[in-house]
Rosetta silent file (secondary structure, phi, psi, omega in degrees, C-alpha in Angstrom):
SEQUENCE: XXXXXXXXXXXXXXXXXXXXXXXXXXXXXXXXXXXXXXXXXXXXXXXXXXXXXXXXXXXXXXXXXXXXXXXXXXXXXXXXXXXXXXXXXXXXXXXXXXXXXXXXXXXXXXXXXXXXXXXXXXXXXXXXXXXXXXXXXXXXXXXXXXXXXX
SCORE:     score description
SCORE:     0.000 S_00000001
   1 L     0.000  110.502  161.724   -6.788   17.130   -5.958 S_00000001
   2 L  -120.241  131.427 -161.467   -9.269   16.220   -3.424 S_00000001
   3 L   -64.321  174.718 -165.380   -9.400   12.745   -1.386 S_00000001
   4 E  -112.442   95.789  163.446  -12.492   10.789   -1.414 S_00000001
   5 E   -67.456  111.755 -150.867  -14.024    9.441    2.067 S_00000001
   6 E  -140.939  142.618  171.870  -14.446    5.396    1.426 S_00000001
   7 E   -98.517  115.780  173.508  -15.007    2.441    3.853 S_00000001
   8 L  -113.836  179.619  169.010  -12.713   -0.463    3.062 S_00000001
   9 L   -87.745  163.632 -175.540  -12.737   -3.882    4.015 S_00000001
  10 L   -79.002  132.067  155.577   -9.812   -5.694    6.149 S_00000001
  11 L  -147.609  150.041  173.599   -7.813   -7.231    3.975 S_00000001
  12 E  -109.285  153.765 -149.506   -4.533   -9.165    4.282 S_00000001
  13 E  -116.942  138.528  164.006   -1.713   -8.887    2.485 S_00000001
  14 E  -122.415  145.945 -163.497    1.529  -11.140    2.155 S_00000001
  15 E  -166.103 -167.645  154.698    4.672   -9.683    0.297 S_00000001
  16 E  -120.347  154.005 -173.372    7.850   -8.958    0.526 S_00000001
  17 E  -108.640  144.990  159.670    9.506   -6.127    3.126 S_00000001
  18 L   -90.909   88.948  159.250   11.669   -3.082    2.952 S_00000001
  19 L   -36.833  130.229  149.954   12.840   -2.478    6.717 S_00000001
  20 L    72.948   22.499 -178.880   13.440    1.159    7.002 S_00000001
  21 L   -59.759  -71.683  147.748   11.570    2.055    3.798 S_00000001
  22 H    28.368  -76.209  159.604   11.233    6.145    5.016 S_00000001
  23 H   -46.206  -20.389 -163.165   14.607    5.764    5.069 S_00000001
  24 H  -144.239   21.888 -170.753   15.372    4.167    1.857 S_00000001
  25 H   -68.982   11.270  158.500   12.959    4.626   -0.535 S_00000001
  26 H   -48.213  -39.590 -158.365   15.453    3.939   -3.310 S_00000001
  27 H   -98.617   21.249  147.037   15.290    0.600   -2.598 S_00000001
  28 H   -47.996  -61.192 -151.566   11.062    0.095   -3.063 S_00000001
  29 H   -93.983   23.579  151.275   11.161   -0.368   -6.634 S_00000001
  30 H  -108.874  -20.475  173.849   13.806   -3.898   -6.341 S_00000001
  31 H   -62.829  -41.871 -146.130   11.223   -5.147   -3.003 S_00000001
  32 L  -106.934  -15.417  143.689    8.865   -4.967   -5.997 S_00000001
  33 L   -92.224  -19.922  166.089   11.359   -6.930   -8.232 S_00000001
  34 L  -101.536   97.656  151.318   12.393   -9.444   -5.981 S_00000001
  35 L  -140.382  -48.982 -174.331    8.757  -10.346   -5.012 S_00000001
  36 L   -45.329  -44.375 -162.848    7.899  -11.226   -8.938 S_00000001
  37 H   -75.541  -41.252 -178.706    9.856  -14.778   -8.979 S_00000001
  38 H   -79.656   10.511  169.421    8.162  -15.192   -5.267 S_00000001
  39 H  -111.002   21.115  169.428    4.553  -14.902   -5.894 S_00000001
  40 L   -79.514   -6.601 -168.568    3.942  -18.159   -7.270 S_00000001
  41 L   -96.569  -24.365  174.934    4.845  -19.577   -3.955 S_00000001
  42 L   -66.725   98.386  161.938    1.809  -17.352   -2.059 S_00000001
  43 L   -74.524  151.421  179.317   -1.269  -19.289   -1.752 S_00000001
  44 L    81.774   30.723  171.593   -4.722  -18.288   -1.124 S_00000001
  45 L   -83.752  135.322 -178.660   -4.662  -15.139   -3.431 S_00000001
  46 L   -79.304  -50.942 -175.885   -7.808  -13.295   -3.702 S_00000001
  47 E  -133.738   97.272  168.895   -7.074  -10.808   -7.083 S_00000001
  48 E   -53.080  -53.959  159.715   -3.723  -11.718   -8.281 S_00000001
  49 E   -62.654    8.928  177.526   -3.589   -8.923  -10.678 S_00000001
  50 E  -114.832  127.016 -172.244   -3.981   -6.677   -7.991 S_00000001
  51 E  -126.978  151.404  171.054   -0.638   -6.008   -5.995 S_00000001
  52 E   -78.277   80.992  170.299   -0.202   -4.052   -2.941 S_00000001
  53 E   -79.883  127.315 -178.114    2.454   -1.290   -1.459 S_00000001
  54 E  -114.435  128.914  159.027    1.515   -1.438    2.080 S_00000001
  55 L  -104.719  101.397 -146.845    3.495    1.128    4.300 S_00000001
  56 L   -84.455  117.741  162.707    3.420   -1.137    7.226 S_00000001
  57 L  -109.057  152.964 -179.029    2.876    0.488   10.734 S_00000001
  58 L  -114.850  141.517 -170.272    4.484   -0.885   13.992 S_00000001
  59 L    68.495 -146.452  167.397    2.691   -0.131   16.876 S_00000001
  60 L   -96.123  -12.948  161.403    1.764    3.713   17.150 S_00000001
  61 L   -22.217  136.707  167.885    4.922    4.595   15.205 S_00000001
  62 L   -53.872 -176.991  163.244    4.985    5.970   12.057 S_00000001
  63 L   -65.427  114.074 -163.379    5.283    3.919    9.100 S_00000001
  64 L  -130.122   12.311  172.453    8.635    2.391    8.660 S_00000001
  65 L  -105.911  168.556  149.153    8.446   -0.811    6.655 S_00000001
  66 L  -135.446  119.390 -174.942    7.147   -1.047    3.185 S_00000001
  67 E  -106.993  161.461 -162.507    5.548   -4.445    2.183 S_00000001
  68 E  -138.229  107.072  159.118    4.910   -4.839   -1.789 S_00000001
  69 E  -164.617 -107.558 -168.668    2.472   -8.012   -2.382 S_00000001
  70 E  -145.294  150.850  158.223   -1.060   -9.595   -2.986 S_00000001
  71 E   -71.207  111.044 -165.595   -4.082   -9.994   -1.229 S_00000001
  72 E  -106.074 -178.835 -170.682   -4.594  -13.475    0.423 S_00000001
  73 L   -83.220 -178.454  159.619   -7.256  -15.082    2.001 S_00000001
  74 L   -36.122  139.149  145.339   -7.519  -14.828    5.819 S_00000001
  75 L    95.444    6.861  177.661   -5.331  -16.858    7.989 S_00000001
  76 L   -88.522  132.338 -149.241   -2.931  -17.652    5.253 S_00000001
  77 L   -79.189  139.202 -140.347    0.369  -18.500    6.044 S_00000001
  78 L  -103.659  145.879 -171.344    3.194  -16.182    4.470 S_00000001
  79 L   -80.993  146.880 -146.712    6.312  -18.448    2.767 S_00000001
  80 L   -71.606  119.561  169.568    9.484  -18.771    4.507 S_00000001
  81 L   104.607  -39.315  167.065   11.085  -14.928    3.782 S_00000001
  82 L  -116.187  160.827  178.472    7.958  -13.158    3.075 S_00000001
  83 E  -146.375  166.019 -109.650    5.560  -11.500    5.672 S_00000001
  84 L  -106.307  -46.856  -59.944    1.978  -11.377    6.710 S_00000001
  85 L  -104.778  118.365  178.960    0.613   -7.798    7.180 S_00000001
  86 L   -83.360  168.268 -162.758   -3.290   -7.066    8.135 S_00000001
  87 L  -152.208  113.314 -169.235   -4.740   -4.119    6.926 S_00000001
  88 L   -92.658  158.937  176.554   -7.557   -3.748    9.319 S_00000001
  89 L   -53.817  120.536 -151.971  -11.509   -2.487    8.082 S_00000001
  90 L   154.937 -161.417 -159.527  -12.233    1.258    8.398 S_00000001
  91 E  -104.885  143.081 -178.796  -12.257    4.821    6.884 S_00000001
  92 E  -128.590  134.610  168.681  -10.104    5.838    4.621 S_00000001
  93 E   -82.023  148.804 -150.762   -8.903    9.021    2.589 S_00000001
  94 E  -131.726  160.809 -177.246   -8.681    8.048   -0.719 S_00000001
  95 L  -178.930  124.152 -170.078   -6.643   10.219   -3.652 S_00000001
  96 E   -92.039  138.243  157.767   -5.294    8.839   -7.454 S_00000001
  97 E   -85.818  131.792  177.115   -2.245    9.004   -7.997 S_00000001
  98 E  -125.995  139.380  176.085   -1.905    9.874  -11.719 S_00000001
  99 L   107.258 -178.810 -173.889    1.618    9.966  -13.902 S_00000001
 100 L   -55.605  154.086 -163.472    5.145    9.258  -13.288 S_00000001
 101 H   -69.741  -66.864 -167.406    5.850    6.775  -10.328 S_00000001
 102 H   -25.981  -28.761 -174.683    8.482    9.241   -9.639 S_00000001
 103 H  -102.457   24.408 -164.152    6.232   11.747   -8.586 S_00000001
 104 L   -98.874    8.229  176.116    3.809    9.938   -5.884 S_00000001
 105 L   -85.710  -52.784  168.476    5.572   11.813   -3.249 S_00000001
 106 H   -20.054  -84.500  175.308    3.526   15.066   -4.791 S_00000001
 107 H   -61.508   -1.786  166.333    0.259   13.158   -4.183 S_00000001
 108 H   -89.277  -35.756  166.170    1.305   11.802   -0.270 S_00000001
 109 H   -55.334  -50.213  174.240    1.988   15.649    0.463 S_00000001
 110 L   -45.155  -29.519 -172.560   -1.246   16.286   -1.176 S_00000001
 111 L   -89.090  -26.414 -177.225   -2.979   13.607    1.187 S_00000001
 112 H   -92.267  -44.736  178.962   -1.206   15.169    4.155 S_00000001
 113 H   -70.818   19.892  168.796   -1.876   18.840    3.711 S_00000001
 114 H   -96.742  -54.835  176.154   -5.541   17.634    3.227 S_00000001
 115 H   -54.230  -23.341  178.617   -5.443   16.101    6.665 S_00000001
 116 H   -68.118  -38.991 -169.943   -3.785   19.407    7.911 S_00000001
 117 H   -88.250  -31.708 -164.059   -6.171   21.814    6.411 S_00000001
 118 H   -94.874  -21.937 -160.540   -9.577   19.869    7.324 S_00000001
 119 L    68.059   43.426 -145.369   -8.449   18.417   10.569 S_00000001
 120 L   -99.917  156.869  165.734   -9.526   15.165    9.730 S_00000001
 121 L   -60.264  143.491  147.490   -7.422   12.435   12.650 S_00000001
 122 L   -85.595 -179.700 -159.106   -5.140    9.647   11.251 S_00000001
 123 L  -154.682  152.661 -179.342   -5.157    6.324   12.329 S_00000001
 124 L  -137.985   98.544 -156.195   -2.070    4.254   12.878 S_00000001
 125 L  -170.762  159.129 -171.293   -3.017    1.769   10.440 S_00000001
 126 L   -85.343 -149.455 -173.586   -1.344    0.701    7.447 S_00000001
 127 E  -156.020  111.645 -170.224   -1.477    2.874    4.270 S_00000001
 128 E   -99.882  108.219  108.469   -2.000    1.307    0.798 S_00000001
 129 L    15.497  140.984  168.589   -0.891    1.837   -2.653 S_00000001
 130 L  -147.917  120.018 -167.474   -3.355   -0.257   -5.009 S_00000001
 131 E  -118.849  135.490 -163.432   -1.963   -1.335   -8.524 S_00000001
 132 E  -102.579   65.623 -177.938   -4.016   -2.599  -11.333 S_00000001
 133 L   -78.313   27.779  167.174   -1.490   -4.716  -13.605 S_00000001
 134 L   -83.173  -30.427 -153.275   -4.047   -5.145  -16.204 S_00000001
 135 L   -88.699  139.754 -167.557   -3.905   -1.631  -16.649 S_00000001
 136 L   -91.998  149.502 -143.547   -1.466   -0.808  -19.579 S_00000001
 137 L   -96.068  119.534 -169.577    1.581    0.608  -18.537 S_00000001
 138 L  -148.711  176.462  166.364    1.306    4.363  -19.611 S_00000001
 139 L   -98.033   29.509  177.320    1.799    7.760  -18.883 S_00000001
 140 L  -123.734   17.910  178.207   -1.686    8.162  -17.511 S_00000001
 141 L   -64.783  141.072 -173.955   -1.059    5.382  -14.953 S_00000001
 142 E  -137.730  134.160 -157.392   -3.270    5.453  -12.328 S_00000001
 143 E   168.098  117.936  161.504   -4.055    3.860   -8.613 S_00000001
 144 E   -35.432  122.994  150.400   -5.705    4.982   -5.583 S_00000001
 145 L  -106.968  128.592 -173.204   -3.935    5.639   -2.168 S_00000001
 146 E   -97.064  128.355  167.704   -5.517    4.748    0.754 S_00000001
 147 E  -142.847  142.958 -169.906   -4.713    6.371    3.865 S_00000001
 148 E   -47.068  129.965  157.384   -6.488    5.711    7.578 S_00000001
 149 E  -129.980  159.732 -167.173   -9.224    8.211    9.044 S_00000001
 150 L   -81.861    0.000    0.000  -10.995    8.408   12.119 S_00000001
């Protein structure tokens, strides 16, 4: 597997957060069930069917939140509960995740030893998961992770 170099756009995201996801990544796939009943309340969505895992950084810290939600327009204000997270414009390594969910740590190592072996810089920025739910739910599921390069 080899990433992809790709120039995204800023985009912002509103969702709901895992504090301490790193820690806890049991708990990702209920942030991504208690979000469903809450995204009719998010206004200003740009691609609805397209939802977000953002692994939210604070500061220069690694990541340690994980927000799971939609893309809104600019400046739109996140509902009482849920929160706001920008994802700013720049370069990105890019790598599909293909296959069981279970198995997407296999493709973040893959994404890391790529930065290790080429010596390309990170960015302390967030780092995005990008899910297609039009795309029928299979064992060939597939969605890009984006992660920051200098």
């Amino acid at each position: 597997m080899q990433p992809e170099i790709a120039h995204r756009e800023a985009l912002d995201v509103i969702g709901m957060e895992l504090p301490l996801a790193t820690e806890r990544p049991y708990l990702i796939m209920y942030a991504w069930i208690a979000l469903a009943p809450r995204l009719g309340e998010v206004r200003g969505q740009v691609r609805p069917a397209t939802l977000y895992g953002v692994w939210n950084h604070h500061d220069d810290s690694p990541p340690s939140s994980y927000v799971v939600g939609v893309e809104v327009r600019p400046g739109t204000p996140a509902p009482p509960g849920l929160l706001s997270v920008h994802v700013p414009a720049g370069r990105y390594a890019v790598l599909r995740h293909r296959g069981n969910i279970g198995r997407i740590g296999e493709t973040f190592r893959a994404l890391e030893e790529w930065f290790e072996q080429t010596g390309t810089p990170h960015v302390a920025a967030p780092v995005l998961e990008e899910y297609d739910t039009r795309q029928p739910l299979s064992d060939g599921y597939a969605f890009p992770i984006w992660m920051p390069t200098g």
